[in-house]
C-alpha positions in Angstrom: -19.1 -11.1 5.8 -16.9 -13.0 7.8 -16.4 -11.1 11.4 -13.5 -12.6 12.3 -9.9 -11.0 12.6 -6.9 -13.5 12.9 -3.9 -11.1 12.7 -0.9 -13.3 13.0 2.0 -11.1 12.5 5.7 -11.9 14.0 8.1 -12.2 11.6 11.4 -13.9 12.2 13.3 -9.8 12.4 11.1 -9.4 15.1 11.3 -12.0 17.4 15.5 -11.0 16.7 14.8 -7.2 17.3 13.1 -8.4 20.8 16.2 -10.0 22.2 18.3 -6.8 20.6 16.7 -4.3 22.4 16.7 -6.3 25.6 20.8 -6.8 24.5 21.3 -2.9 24.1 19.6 -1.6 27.1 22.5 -1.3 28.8 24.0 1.3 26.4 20.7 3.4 26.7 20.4 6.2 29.8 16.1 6.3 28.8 13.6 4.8 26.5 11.7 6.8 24.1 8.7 4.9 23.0 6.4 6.7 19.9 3.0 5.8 19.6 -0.2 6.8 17.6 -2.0 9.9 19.8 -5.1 7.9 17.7 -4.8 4.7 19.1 -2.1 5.7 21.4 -3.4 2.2 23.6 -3.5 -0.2 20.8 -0.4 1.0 19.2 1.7 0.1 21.5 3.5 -3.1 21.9 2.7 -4.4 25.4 6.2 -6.4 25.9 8.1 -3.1 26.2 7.5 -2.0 29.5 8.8 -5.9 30.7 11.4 -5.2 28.1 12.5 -1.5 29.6 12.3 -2.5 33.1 13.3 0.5 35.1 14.8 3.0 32.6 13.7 6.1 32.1 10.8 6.5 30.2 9.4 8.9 27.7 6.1 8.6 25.7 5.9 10.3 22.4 2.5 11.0 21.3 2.7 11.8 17.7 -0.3 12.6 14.7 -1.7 14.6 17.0 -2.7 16.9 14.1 -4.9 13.5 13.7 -6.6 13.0 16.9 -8.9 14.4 19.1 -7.7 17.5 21.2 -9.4 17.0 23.8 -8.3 13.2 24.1 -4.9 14.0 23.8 -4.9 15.9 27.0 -6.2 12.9 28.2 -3.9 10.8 27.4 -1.0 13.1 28.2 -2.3 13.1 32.0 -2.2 9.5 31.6 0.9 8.8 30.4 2.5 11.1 32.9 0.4 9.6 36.1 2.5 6.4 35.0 5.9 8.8 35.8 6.7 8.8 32.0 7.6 12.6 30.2 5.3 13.2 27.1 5.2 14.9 24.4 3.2 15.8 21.6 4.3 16.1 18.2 3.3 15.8 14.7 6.4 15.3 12.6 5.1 16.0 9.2 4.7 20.1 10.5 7.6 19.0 12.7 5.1 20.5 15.7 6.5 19.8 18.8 9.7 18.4 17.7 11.6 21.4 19.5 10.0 20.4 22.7 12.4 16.8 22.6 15.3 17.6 23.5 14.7 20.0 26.3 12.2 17.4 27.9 15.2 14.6 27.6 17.8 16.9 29.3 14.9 17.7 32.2 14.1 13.6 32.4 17.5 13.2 32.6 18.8 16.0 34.7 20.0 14.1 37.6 22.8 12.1 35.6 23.3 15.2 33.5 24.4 16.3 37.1 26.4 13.3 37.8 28.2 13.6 35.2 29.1 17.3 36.0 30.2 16.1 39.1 32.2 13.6 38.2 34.3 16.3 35.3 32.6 14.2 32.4 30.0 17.5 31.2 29.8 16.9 27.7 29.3 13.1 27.6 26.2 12.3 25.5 23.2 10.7 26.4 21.8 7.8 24.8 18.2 7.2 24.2 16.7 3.9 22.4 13.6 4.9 20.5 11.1 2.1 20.4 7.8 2.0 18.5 5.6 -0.5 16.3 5.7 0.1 12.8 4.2 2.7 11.2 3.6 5.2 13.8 6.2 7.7 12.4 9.5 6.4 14.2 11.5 7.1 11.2 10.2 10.4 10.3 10.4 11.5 14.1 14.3 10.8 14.1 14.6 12.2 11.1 13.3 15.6 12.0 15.2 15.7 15.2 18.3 15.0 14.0 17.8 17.3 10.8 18.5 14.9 8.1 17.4 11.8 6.5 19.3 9.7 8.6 16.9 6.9 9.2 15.1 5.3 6.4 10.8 5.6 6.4 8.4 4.7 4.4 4.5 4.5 4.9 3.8 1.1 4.7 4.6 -1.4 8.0 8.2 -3.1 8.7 10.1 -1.4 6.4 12.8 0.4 8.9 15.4 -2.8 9.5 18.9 -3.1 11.4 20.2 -1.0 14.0 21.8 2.3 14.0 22.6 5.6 16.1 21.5 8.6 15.1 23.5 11.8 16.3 21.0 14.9 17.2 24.1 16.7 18.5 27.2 16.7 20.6 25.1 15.9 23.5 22.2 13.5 22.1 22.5 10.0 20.5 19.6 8.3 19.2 19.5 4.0 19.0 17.0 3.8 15.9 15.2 0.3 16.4 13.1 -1.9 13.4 9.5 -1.7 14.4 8.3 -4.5 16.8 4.8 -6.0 16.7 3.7 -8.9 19.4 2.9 -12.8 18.0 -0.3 -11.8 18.2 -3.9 -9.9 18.9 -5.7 -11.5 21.8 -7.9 -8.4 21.6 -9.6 -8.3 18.3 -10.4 -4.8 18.7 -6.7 -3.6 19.1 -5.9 -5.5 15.8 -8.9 -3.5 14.0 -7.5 -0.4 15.6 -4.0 -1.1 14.3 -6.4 -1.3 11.0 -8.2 1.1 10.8 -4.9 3.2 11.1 -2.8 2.0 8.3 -0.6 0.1 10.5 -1.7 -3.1 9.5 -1.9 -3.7 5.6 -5.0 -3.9 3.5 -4.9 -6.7 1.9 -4.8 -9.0 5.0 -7.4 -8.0 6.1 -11.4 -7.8 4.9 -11.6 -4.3 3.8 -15.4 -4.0 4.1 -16.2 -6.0 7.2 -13.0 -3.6 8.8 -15.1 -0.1 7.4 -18.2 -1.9 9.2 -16.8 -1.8 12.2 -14.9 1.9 11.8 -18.0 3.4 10.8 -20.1 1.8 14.1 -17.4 3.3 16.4 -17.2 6.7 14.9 -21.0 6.9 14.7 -20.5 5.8 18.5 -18.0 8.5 19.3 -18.6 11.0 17.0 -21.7 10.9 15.3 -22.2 15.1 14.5 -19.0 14.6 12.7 -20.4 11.6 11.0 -23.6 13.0 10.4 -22.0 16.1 8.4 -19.6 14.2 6.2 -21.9 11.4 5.0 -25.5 12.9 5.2 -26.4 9.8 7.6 -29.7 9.9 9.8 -29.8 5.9 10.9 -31.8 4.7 13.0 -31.1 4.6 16.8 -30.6 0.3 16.4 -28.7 0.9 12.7 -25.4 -1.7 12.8 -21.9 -0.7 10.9 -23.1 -2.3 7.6 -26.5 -0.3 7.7 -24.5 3.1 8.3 -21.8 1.9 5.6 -24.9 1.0 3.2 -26.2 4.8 4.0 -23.4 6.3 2.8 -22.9 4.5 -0.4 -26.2 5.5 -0.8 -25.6 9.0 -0.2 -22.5 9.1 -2.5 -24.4 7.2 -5.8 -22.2 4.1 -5.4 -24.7 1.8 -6.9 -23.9 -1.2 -8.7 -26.5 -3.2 -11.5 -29.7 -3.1 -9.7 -29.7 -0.7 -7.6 -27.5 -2.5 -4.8 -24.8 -0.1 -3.4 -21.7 -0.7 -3.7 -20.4 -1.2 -0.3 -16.8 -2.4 -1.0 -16.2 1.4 -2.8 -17.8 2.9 0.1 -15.6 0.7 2.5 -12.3 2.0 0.7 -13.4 5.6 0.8 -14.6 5.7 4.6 -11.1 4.2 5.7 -9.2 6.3 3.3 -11.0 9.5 4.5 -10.6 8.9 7.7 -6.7 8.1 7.8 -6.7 11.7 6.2 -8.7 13.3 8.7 -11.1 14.2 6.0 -13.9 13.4 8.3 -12.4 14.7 11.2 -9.4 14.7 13.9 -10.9 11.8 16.4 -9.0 9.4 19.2 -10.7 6.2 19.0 -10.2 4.9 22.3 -9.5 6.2 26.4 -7.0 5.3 28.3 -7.5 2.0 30.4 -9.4 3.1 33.5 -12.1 4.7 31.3 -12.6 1.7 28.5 -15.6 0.5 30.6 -17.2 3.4 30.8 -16.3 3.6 27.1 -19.7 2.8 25.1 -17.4 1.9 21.9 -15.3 -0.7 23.8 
C-alpha cells in the first residue's frame, strides 16, 4: 500500500470565497466559525483567524453527539482560553441550538448597548458563519433560523454563493461556501479530514486510510476497540495487522483464505462515522499533541 497522502484541494470558488469574506467583513459585528467537536483542530481552516483579524469570535463545536465527552470539555476550555464564546451543538437533535442566540447577544452585549445608547435598539446584528465543508454549516443555519434557508448536502463543497439568513428581527446570518486551504502540509490533518467524511472517498486510498484509523483508535481507545471487533493484537501489532484482525473476525475471506481487507476497510470507516464503534475525539488541543501518543 502506498502510505502517502497528497490532498490537493483548492478549487477556483475557493480561492474567490477567500477574498469575499475578507470583502464582507466589514458588514459583520462577529465571526461564527463551525467546526467538527471530532477533529475540532484539523477541521478548521487555519487562514481564518488572519482572515477575521479582530472581530468577535465564536467557536461552534458541533457532532458532539459524535465525539468524546470528556474531550469536548476539553476543547471548550480551549477555545474559550483563546477569548472565543463556544458552544456545543449537535444539529441533527438540534441540541444546543437554543443556546446561539443568547450566547451572541452576551458576546455582543457591549454594542447591543451602544446601540441603545445611541436610540438605534432594534438594529440587527450581523454575524458571518465560516466553516470548511462538511462540518454541518448548512444544517446549523438551517436549524437556527427554522427553515431550509440554506442549501446542505452531505458530501464536501456543495453550499456555493452568498446569502443572509434572517434568525429574527434582531439576528442576520452571512451564509459563506465552505473554504478549504491549497493544501495539507500535515498529512495527519488531511487523514483526519478523512477519516471524517470531509474529504471524499474516492481520492483517497480507502484501505491504507482504515490502516491508519484503526492504529489511532486502538491508540486512544482500545477497550472500545476491543469490544466492537473481538481484537487481542499484540502490543507491537501495526494498523494493517489490527485491520487484518478484524476481517478475520467478521469472515471477510476471499479465495484462499486471505481476508479481505478492502471490505473490512469500508466497514471500519463507515462504522466509525456512525459512532457505531463509539463517540471518540481523535485529537487534543495544541499544547497537549506532544504529550499525545497518537500524534
Amino acid at each position: 500500500m502506498d502510505d502517502r497522502m497528497n490532498i490537493q484541494w483548492y478549487p477556483g470558488h475557493m480561492t474567490k470565497t477567500r477574498r469575499n469574506m475578507e470583502a464582507d467583513l466589514k458588514l459583520v459585528d462577529a465571526v461564527c466559525e463551525i467546526v467538527d467537536a471530532r477533529i475540532p483542530f484539523s477541521s478548521r481552516n487555519p487562514d481564518i483567524d488572519a482572515i477575521c483579524g479582530q472581530k468577535p469570535r465564536m467557536m461552534i463545536l458541533n457532532r458532539i453527539d459524535l465525539a468524546d465527552p470528556a474531550a469536548t470539555d476539553v476543547w471548550q476550555n480551549y477555545w474559550q482560553a483563546q477569548g472565543m464564546t463556544v458552544v456545543r451543538t449537535d444539529c441533527k437533535s438540534r441540541r444546543g441550538i437554543d443556546r446561539f442566540v443568547p450566547a451572541v447577544r452576551s458576546m455582543l452585549a457591549e454594542k447591543l448597548q451602544r446601540y441603545a445608547d445611541k436610540g438605534q435598539t432594534g438594529r440587527a446584528l450581523k454575524l458571518m458563519i465560516v466553516g470548511i465543508p462538511n462540518v454541518g454549516k448548512s444544517t446549523f443555519i438551517n436549524q437556527i433560523a427554522g427553515r431550509k434557508g440554506a442549501k446542505a448536502e452531505n458530501r464536501p463543497g456543495v453550499t456555493r454563493g452568498k446569502q443572509w439568513v434572517t434568525v429574527d428581527s434582531g439576528l442576520l446570518l452571512l451564509d459563506t461556501p465552505g473554504i478549504l486551504w491549497p493544501k495539507f502540509d500535515d498529512e495527519e490533518v488531511g487523514r483526519r479530514l478523512a477519516y471524517t467524511g470531509a474529504v471524499k472517498d474516492d481520492v483517497l486510498d480507502v484501505e491504507t486510510l482504515a490502516c491508519h484509523l484503526a492504529a489511532m483508535l486502538w491508540a486512544r481507545y482500545p477497550e472500545a476497540m476491543r469490544a466492537r471487533y473481538k481484537l487481542d493484537p499484540p502490543e507491537d501489532a501495526s494498523g494493517y495487522d489490527l485491520l487484518t484482525e478484524a476481517g478475520r473476525r467478521r469472515g471477510f475471506l476471499l479465495a484462499r483464505g486471505e481476508i479481505d481487507t478492502e471490505r473490512m476497510a469500508r466497514v471500519l470507516l463507515e462504522e466509525y462515522r456512525s459512532c457505531k464503534i463509539g463517540r471518540f475525539t481523535l485529537e487534543d488541543p495544541p499544547e497537549r499533541t506532544e504529550a499525545c501518543a497518537t500524534n
